[in-house]
N, C-alpha and C positions, 0 to 999 in steps of 0.2 A: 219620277215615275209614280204612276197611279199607284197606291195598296191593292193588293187584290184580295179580296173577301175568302174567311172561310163558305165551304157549302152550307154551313149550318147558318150565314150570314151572321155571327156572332161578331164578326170582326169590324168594327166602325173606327174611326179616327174622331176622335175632340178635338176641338181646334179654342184654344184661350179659354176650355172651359166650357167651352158655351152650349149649354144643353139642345139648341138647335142641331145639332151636328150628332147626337148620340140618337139612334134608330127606338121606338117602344118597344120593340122585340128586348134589344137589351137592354131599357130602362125595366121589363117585369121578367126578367131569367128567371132570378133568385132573387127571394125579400129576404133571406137571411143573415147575406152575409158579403163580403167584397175582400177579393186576394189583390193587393198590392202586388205586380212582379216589376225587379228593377233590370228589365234588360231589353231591348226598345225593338232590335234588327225581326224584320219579317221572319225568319228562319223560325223563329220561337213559335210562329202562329201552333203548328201541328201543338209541340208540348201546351201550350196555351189551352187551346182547344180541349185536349186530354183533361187537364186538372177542372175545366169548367163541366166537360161531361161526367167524371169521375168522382168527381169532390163534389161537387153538387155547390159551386161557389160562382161567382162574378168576377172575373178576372180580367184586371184593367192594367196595360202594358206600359211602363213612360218611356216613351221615346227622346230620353235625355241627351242632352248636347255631347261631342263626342271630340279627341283631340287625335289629330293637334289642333284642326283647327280653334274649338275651343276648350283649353287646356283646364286644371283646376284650377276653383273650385267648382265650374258651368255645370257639367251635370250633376252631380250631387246638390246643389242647387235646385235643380230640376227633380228631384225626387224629392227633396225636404219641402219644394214649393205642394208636389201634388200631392203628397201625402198630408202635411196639412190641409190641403181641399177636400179632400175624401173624409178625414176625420171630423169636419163641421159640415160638408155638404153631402156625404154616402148617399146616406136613410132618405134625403128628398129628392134626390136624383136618382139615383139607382135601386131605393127600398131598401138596402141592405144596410149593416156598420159594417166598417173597416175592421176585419179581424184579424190579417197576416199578411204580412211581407216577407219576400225572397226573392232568389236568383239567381245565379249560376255563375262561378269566377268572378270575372268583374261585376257583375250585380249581384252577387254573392255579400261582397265588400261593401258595394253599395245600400244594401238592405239593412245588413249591422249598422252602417253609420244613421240610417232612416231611424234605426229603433234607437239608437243612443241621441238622438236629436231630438223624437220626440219628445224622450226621459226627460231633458230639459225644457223643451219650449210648451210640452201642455203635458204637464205631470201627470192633472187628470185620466188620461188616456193610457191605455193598455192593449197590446194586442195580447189577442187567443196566443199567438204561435209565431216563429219565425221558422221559414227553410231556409237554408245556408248551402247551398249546394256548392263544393270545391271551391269558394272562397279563397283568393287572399289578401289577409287582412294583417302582413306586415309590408307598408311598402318603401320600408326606408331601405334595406340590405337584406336579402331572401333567408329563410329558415334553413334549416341543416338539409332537409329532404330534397328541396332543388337545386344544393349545390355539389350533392351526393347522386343525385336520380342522373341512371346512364340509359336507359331505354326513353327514346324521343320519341315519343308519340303523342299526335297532336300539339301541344307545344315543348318548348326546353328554356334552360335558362337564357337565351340569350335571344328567344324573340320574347318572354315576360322582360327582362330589361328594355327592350326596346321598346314595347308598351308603355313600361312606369317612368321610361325618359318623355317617351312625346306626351306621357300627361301630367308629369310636373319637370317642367323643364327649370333650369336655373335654381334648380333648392339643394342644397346638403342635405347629407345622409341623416344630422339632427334635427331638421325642421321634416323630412318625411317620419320622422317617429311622431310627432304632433299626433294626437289621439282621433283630433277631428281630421286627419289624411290615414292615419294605421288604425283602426279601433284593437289589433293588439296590444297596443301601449295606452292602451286607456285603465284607468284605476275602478275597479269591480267591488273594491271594498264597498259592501254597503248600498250597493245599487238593487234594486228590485226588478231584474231580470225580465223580459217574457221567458217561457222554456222555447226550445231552440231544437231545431232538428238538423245535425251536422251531417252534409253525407260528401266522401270521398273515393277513387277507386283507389285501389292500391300501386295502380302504374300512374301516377298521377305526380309531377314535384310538388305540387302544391300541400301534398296528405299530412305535412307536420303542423298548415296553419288550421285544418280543420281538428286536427286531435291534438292541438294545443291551446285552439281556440276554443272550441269544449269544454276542455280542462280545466280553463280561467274563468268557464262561465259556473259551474259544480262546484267551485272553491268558494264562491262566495257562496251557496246555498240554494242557487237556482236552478231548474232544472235543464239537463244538456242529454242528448242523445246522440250518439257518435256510433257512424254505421261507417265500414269501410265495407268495399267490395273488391272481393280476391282477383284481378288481373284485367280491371275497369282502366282504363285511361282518361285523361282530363276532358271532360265533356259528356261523357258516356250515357248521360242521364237524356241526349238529344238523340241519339241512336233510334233506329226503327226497332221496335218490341221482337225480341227473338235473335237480335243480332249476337248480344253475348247476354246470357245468361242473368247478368248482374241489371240491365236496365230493368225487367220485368220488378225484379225486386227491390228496384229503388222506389220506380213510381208504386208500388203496392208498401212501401214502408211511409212514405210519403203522405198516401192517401189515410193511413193509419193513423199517423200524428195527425192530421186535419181531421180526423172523426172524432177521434178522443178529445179533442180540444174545444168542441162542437159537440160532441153528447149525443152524437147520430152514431 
């Protein structure tokens, strides 16, 4: 199926890269700056759309491989591929640098391992910022709050197991602790952090890997922001504006950490 464009025609598809395929509309948006988001389904367009008119940034989507078909490590793959392209080729393709990555659950997860990848393969580089939206980021055996959370809404423990089976299938409980598959088991001593914007609702299983993944990012010295929102469920941040209460205030906390990190 064709993509179908925002109205604002901001919505293009890159195909290998290839600058033929990206519109001049969205090679001159913004000379500032480019948001990284790791979560790829059209659904995302509206939110998309919101942080490019809102945030005053270039927000480029990857549409990473997805399981079972392709199981790990394929997409994640796919984000360390494009995020390395945007950190050497941004500024002459788009005008802007790469200043932040995020994303939501699973691209939540996938964002963290983008910035803990970069850390090693070009030290050089830094972003402004990371969002973290409802993350999780243990995926060998669930944290206490999804095997205790009784209100199902949107998802439960037992369609997240069914997820973290068809994307790594055949591994033990020990090899999904591996730091490059959980970045909660990854060692924070001594790492030089971006600051981090953690946000979770509170009807959410997922709420102990945001406020403990937080936690682990503060302990070493780097900055973490950890917003919960009272009676949000997993997802909420995609909600239509006015539906509960807590979306207006996530995208307006959101946009806050991107301005402060930017100086706008």
């Amino acid at each position: 199926m064709a993509p179908t464009p925002l109205k604002s025609d901001l919505t293009v598809d890159a195909s290998k890269f290839d600058r033929s395929t990206v519109d001049k509309q969205t090679l001159e948006f913004n000379e500032k700056l480019i948001k990284i988001w790791a979560d790829g389904p059209r659904c995302q367009d509206p939110y998309l759309k919101y942080m490019a008119d809102h945030f005053e940034v270039t927000v480029v989507s990857i549409g990473y491989r997805l399981a079972p078909e392709d199981p790990w490590p394929a997409g994640a793959e796919d984000c360390y591929d494009a995020a390395a392209w945007l950190v050497k080729n941004g500024p002459s393709v788009f005008g802007g640098e790469l200043m932040f990555t995020g994303g939501e659950s699973a691209g939540g997860h996938l964002a963290c391992l983008v910035a803990f990848h970069l850390l090693e393969t070009m030290p050089e580089f830094a972003f402004r910022g990371l969002l973290l939206h409802f993350g999780c980021y243990d995926m060998s055996s669930f944290l206490p709050h999804a095997l205790h959370h009784e209100t199902h809404l949107v998802i439960d423990y037992d369609v997240m197991k069914s997820y973290i089976d068809a994307l790594l299938p055949n591994t033990t409980e020990a090899q999904r602790r591996h730091p490059s598959i959980s970045p909660f088991w990854a060692d924070l001593r001594g790492k030089k952090l971006p600051p981090a914007l953690f946000t979770c609702g509170s009807e959410d299983p997922l709420l102990d890997d945001s406020v403990m993944m937080g936690s682990k990012w503060a302990m070493w010295g780097n900055e973490s922001i950890v917003k919960i929102y009272h009676g949000a469920p997993h997802g909420f941040i995609g909600f239509p504006p006015g539906t509960i209460k807590a979306v207006q205030e996530v995208l307006d906390d959101t946009e806050a950490f991107v301005r402060a990190k930017v100086g706008v």
